[in-house]
C-alpha positions in Angstrom: 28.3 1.9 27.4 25.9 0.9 29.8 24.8 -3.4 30.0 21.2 -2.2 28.3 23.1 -0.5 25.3 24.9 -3.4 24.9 22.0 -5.6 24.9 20.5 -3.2 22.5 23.8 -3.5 20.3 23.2 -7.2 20.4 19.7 -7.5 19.4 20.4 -4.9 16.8 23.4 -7.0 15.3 21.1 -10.0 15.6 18.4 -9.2 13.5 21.0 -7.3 11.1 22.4 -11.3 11.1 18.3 -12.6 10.4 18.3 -10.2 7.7 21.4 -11.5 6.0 20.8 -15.0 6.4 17.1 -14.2 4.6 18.2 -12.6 1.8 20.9 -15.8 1.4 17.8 -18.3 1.3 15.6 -15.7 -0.9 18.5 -16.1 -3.1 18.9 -19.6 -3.3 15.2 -19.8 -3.9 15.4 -17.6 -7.2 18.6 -19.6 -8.5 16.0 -22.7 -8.0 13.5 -21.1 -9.5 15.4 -19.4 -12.2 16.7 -22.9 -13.1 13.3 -24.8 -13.0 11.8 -26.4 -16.0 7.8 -27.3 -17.5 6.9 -30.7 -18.1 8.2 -30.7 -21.4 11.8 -30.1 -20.0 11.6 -26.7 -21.4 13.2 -23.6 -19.5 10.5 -21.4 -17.8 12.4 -18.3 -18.0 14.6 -18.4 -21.1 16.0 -14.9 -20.3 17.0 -13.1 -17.3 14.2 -10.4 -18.1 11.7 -12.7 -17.8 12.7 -13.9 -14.6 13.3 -9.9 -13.7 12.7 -6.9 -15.3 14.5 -4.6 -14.4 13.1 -1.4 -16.1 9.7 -2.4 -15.5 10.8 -2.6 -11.6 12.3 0.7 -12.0 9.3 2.5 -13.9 7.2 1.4 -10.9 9.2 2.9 -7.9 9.5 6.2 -10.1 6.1 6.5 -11.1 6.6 6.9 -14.9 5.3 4.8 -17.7 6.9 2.7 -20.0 8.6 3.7 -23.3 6.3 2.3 -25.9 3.0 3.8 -23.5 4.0 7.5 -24.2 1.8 9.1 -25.9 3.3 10.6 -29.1 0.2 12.1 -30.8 0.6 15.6 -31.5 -2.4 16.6 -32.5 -3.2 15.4 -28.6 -0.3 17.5 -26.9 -1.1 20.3 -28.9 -4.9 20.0 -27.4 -3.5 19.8 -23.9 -1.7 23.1 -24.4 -4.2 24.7 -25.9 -6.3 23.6 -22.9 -3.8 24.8 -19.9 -3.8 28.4 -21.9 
């Protein structure tokens, strides 16, 4: 290995390192945030799906919709076949 690989090495492991150590402080910013309260004293997030929701998250990456948005009129899916014949 040559002294500019290993300089490469280096600043590779370094900002591997700065990537760590943000995702340590991102986290210790949710836990303050998942434990902060309204004026009344009052939980903001009573449950961890309001603080993150997870299958909303996951419905956006993959492109589909939620459960309760399907459409389940079959008079309407029987006009779309009808319409792709």
């Amino acid at each position: 290995m040559t002294i500019e690989e290993y300089r490469i090495r280096m600043r590779a492991y370094s900002l591997r390192q700065l990537d760590e150590e943000y995702k340590l402080h991102k986290l210790a910013w949710q836990i303050n945030q998942a434990q902060a309260a309204d004026k009344k004293g009052k939980a903001v997030y009573r449950r961890f799906d309001d603080f993150f929701n997870f299958k909303k998250m996951e419905q956006r990456i993959l492109g589909t919709r939620p459960e309760d948005k399907v459409l389940k009129d079959k008079s309407l899916s029987d006009m779309m076949l009808k319409s792709n014949k």
